[in-house]
Each structure stands twice: as C-alpha cells, then as structure tokens.
C-alpha positions in Angstrom: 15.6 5.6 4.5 16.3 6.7 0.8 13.1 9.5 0.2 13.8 8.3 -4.0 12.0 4.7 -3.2 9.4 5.7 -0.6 5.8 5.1 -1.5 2.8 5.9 0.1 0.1 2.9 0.6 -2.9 3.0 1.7 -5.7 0.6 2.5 -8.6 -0.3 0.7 -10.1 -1.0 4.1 -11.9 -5.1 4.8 -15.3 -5.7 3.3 -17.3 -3.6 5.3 -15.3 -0.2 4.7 -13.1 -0.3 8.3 -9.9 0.6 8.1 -9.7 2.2 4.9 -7.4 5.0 4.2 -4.9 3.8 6.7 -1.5 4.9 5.8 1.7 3.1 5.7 5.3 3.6 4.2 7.7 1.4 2.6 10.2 1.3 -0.2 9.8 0.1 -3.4 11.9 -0.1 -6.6 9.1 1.0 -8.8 11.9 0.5 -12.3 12.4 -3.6 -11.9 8.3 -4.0 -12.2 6.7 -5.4 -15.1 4.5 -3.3 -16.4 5.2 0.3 -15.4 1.7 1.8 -15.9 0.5 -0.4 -13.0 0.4 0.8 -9.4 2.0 -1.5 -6.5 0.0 -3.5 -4.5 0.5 -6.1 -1.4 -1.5 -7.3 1.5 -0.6 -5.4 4.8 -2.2 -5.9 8.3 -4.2 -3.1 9.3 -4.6 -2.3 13.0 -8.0 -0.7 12.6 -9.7 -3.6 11.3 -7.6 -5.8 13.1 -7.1 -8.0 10.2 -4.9 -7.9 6.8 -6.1 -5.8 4.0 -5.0 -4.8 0.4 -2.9 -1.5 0.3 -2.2 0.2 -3.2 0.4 2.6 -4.1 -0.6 5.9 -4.0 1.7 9.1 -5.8 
C-alpha cells in the first residue's frame, strides 16, 4: 500500500459516545477533492458499537 495516500480515520463513535476513537486505514487521493481545506469523511462500520458510524480524516 502506497504510505503517500494513507489516511488515518477515526470514529466519531454512535450517539451515546461507543466506539469512538476507533482507528481505521485507507487510501485517499486527498488532490482530486473539492475543496482542499476540508477533511475526508465516510461512514464506516465500527465493531465496537456494532453498528456504522461517521469516521473523519485525521493528519
């Protein structure tokens, strides 16, 4: 896997806080977005709380 398009995301946790800070990697051309300033973001399913939740791009 190419280390130049790896990002780290991690979860915003479900509505109650479980899950959140779970860590998962994918790549990501971060020069074909839209607005550059803003971070990537996509829905994931998170084993902890056994359900999908938001993750966001972290540096």
């Amino acid at each position: 896997m190419s280390q130049e398009r790896l990002v780290r995301m991690v979860s915003q946790g479900d509505e109650n806080g479980v899950g959140k800070n779970h860590v998962y990697y994918t790549t990501y051309n971060n020069k074909n977005k839209k607005d550059p300033s803003k971070k990537h973001e996509e829905r994931k399913y998170n084993p902890i709380a056994k359900k999908h939740t938001v993750y966001k791009q972290k540096k």
